[in-house]
C-alpha positions in Angstrom: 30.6 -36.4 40.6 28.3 -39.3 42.4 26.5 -41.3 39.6 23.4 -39.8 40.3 25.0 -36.7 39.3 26.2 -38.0 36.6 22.8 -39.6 35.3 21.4 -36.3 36.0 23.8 -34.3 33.8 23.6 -37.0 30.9 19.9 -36.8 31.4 19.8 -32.7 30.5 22.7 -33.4 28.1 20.1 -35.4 25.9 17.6 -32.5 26.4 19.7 -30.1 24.7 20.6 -32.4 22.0 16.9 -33.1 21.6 15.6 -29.6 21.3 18.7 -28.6 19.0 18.4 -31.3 17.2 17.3 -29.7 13.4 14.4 -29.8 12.1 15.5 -32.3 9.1 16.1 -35.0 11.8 12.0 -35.3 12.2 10.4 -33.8 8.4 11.5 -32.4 6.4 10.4 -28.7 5.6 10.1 -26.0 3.2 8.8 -22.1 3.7 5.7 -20.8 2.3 6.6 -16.5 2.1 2.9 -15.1 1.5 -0.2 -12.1 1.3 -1.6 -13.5 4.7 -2.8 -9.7 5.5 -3.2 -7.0 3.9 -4.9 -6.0 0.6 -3.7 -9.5 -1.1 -5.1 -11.6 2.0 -7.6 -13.0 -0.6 -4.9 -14.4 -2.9 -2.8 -15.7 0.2 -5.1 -18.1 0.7 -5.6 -19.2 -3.1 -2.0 -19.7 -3.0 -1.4 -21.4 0.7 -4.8 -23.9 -0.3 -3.1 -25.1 -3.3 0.7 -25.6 -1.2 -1.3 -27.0 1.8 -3.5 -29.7 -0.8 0.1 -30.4 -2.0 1.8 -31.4 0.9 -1.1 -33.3 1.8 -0.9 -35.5 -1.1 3.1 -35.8 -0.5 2.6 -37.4 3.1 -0.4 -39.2 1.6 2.0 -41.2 -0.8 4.9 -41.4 1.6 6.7 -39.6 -1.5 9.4 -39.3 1.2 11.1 -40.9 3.9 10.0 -38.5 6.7 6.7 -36.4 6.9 6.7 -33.0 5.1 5.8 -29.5 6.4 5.5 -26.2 5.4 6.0 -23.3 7.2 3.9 -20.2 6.0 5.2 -16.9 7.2 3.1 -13.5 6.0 4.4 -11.1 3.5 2.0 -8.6 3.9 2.1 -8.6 0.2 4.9 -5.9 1.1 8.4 -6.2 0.5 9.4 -5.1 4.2 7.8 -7.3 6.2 8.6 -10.2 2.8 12.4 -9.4 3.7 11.6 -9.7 7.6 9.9 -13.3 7.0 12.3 -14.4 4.7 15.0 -13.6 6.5 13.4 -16.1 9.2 12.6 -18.8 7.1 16.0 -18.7 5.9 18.2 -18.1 9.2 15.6 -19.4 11.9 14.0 -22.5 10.2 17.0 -23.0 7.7 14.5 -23.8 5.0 15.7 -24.7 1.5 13.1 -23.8 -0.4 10.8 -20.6 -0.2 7.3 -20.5 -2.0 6.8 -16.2 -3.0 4.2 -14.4 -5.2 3.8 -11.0 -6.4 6.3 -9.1 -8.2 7.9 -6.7 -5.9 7.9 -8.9 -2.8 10.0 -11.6 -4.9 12.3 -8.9 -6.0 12.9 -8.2 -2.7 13.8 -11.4 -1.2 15.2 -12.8 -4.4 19.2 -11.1 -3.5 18.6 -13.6 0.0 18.0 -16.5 -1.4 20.7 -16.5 -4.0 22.5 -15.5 -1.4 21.9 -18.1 1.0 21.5 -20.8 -1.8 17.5 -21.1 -0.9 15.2 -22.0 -3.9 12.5 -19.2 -4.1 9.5 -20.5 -6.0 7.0 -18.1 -7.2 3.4 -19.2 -8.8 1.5 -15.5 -8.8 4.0 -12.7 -9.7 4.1 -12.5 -14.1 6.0 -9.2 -14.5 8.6 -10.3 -17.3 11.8 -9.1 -14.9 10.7 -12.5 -12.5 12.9 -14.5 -15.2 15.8 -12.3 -14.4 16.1 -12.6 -10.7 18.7 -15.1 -10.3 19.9 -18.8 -10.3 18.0 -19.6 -7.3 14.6 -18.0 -8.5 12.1 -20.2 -10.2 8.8 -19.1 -11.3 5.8 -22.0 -12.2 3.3 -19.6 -13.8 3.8 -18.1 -17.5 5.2 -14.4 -17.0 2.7 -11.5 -18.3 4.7 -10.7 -21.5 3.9 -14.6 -22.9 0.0 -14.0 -21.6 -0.1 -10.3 -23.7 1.5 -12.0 -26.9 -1.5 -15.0 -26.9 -4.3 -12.6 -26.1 -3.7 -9.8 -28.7 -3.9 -11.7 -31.8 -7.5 -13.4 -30.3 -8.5 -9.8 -29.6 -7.9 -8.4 -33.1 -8.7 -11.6 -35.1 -11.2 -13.3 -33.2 -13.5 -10.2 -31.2 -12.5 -7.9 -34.2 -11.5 -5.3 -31.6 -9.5 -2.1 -33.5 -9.1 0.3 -30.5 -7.5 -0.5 -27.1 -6.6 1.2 -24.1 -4.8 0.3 -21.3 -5.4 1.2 -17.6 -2.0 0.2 -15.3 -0.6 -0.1 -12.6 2.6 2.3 -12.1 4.8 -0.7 -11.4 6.4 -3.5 -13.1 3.7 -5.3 -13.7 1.8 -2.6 -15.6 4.6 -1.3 -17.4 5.2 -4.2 -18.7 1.7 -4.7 -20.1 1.5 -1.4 -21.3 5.5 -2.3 -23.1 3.5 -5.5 -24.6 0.5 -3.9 -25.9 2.8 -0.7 -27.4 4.8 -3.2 -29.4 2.0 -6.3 -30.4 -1.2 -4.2 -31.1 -0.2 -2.5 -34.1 1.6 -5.9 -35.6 -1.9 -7.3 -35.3 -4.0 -4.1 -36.9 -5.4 -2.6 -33.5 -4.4 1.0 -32.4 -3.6 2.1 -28.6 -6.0 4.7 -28.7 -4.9 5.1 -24.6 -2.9 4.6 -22.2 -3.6 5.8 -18.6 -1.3 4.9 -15.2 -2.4 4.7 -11.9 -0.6 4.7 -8.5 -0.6 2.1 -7.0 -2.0 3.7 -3.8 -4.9 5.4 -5.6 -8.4 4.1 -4.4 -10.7 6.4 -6.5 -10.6 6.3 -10.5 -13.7 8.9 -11.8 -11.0 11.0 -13.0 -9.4 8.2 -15.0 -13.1 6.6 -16.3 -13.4 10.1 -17.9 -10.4 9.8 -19.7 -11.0 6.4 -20.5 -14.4 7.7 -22.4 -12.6 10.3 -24.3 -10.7 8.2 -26.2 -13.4 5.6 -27.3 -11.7 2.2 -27.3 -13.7 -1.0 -28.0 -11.5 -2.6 -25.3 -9.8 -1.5 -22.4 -6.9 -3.5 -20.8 -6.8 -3.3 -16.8 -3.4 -3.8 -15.7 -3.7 -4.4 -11.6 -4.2 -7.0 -9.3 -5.9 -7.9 -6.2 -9.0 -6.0 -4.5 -8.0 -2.8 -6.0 -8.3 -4.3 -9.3 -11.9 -5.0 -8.3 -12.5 -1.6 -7.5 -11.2 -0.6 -10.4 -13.0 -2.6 -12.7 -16.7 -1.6 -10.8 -15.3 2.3 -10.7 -14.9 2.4 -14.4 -18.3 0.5 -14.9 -19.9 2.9 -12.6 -18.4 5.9 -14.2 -19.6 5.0 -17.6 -16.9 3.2 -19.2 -19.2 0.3 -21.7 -16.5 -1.0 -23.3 -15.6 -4.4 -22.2 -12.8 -5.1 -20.1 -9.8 -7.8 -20.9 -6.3 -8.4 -19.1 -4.2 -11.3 -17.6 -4.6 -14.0 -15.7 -5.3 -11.9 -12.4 -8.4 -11.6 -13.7 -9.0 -15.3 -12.4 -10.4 -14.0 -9.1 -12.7 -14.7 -7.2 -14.3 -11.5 -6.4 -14.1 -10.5 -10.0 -16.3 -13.1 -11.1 -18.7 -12.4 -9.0 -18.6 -8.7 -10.2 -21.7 -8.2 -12.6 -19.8 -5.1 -13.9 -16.7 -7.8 -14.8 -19.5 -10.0 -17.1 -18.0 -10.6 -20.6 -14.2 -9.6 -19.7 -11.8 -11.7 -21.6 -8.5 -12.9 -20.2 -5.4 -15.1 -20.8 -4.1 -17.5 -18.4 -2.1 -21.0 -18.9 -3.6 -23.6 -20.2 -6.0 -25.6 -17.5 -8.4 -28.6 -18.3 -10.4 -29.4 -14.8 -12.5 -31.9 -16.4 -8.7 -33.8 -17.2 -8.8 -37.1 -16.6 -5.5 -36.7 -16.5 -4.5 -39.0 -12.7 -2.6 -35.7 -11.3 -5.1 -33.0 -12.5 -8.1 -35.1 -11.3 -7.0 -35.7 -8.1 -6.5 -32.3 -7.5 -9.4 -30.7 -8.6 -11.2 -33.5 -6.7 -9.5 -33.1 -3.7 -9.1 -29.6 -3.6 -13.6 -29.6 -3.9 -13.4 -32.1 -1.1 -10.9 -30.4 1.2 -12.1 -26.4 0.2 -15.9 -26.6 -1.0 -15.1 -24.8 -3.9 -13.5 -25.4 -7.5 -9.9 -24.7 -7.8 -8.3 -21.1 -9.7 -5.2 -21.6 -11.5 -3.3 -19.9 -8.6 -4.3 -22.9 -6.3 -2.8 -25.3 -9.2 0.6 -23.2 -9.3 1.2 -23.5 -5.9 0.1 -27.0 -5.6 2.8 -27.5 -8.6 5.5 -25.5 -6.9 5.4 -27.9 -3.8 4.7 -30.8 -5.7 7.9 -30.7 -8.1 9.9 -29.4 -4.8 8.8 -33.0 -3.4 9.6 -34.7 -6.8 13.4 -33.1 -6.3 13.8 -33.9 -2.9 12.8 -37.7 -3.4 14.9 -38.3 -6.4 17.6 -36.9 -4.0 17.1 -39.2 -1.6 17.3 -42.1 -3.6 20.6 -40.8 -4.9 21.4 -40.3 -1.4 22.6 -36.7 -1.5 21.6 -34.2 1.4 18.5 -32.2 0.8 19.7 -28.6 0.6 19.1 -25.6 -1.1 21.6 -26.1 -4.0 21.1 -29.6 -4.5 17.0 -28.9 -4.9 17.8 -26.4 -7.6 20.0 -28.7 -9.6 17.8 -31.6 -9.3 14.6 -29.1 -10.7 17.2 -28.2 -13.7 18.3 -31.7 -14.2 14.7 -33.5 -14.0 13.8 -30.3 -16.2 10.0 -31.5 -17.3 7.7 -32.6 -14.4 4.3 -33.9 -14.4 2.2 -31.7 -12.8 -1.5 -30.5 -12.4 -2.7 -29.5 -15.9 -0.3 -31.7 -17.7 3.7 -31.4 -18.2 5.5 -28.4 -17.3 8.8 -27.7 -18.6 11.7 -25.4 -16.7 13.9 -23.8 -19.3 17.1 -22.6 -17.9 16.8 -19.2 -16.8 14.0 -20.6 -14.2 10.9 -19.8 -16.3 8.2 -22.3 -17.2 7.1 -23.4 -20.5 3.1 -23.6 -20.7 0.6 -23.7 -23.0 -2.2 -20.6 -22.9 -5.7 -20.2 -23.2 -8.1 -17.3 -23.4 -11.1 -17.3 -21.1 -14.0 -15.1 -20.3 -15.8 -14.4 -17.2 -19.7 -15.2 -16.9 -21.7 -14.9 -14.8 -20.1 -16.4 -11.4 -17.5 -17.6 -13.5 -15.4 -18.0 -16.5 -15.6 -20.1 -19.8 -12.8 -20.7 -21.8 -13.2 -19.5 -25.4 -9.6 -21.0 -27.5 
């Protein structure tokens, strides 16, 4: 071969290597798996704000020796399409760690990242069976069984509330509330005067406002989430239901509080002090008003922790000079254990969950107050 020839071919040679090369040799990268579409677009974006603020905060510091990225891939907020995406993230970008929310779309991709030893972080799913998913499955926002136990005692003591009934979602989420409320309302003097299901693909709710009124509770519990929870709650307003509403924390929505039907609900949620002065918490919430023109929900905060304390392993790895991989990420989160993180410290425990403090909050008028 002339030497032309052979500059030529060690030329192209380089041009392979270069667009081969993976991505860790330029940033590195973790995978964002979230509602982008669909009925849960709304709370995509809570979430992917709060990730996004994150990472910019992470290149901001140079908290590590190459820029950080994340790739966000839609989930539809359906576990299909959340298999289809992760399967990319995992096999295509070789990602280590994959941000998830809601309950049935981390169930489904759980099995492939323990599989593929990918962390899979959620911050918006709370059905209790999140904490059971797995070695490789971490979760950054208190599951729904912890949120039921707080809220109970400050319904009966506090509001004086005797009769409840529960309106749910016929999933894991709702059973699980309705599980909660069956076992913790009598221990604090309150009866479950009610408990009515709804499938989850049901869109009109008269029929279930009616039953609602028959049994005369001076609370009702809505277990749902996202815009059908909305319609929901305006539905059972509009159908006569007066008693006041009260559930989790996916009742610290946007569009809720913006519902004069939703006025006066009163919800759980972890513990969150905007006006912190705390350095973490403040910078957030500042930046986040900067960056978004609006105040920050707790799901923005989860899913600024979840990349945050991913960033936090990842640098501590590199100091110890171990590869960053999927494995390595989720012993370092085990090992470091208690992070500093918006809203104060938050503590893994072993089986992935997080240890928080709660609150109880109500909604007013274009927003909430917290009440204990």
């Amino acid at each position: 071969m002339s030497l032309r020839g052979r500059m030529t071919a060690a030329l192209f040679a380089a041009a392979v290597a270069a667009f081969a090369t993976p991505a860790w040799a330029q940033n590195y990268h973790i995978g964002a798996l979230l509602p982008n579409s669909g009925p849960m677009t709304q709370f995509g974006q809570l979430f992917g704000n709060g990730a996004d603020l994150a990472a910019d905060h992470i290149n901001a510091d140079k908290m590590l020796s190459k820029p950080f990225v994340i790739d966000h891939e839609d989930s539809q907020g359906q576990p299909q399409p959340a298999v289809t995406g992760m399967n990319k993230l995992v096999r295509v970008n070789e990602e280590p760690v994959v941000l998830t929310a809601q309950s049935g779309v981390s169930k489904a991709v759980a099995p492939i990242g323990e599989r593929e030893h990918v962390v899979t972080i959620n911050g918006g799913g709370v059905a209790p069976d999140l904490a059971k998913l797995g070695p490789y499955f971490f979760n950054v926002i208190p599951l729904v069984n912890y949120e039921v136990r707080a809220l109970v005692p400050y319904l009966a003591k506090e509001k004086k509330f005797k009769r409840i009934a529960i309106v749910y979602v016929e999933d894991p989420l709702g059973e699980a509330c309705l599980n909660e409320l069956k076992e913790n309302a009598p221990k604090n003097g309150m009866e479950l005067v009610g408990a009515f299901s709804v499938p989850s693909t049901s869109r009109q709710f008269a029929p279930i406002a009616a039953k609602v009124r028959e049994v005369k509770p001076d609370v009702v519990f809505v277990a749902y989430y996202g815009q059908t929870m909305v319609a929901l709650v305006k539905q059972l307003r509009d159908a006569g239901v007066d008693a006041p509403f009260t559930s989790y924390s996916g009742f610290d929505d946007p569009d809720l509080k913006a519902l004069p039907a939703a006025e006066g609900s009163i919800y759980s949620s972890q513990k969150m002090d905007w006006a912190s002065t705390d350095p973490i918490t403040a910078r957030f919430v500042a930046d986040f008003k900067k960056k978004y023109g609006k105040d920050p929900t707790f799901y923005n905060a989860n899913y600024y922790n979840a990349v945050w304390v991913t960033a936090q392993a990842m640098a501590s790895l590199e100091k110890k000079k171990q590869p960053i991989t999927g494995e390595n990420i989720r012993n370092e989160l085990l090992a470091i254990k208690t992070f500093a993180a918006v809203g104060g410290k938050m503590e893994f425990q072993p089986d992935g969950t997080v240890s928080m403090p709660m609150q109880i909050n109500e909604l007013i008028k274009g927003g909430s107050k917290v009440l204990n």
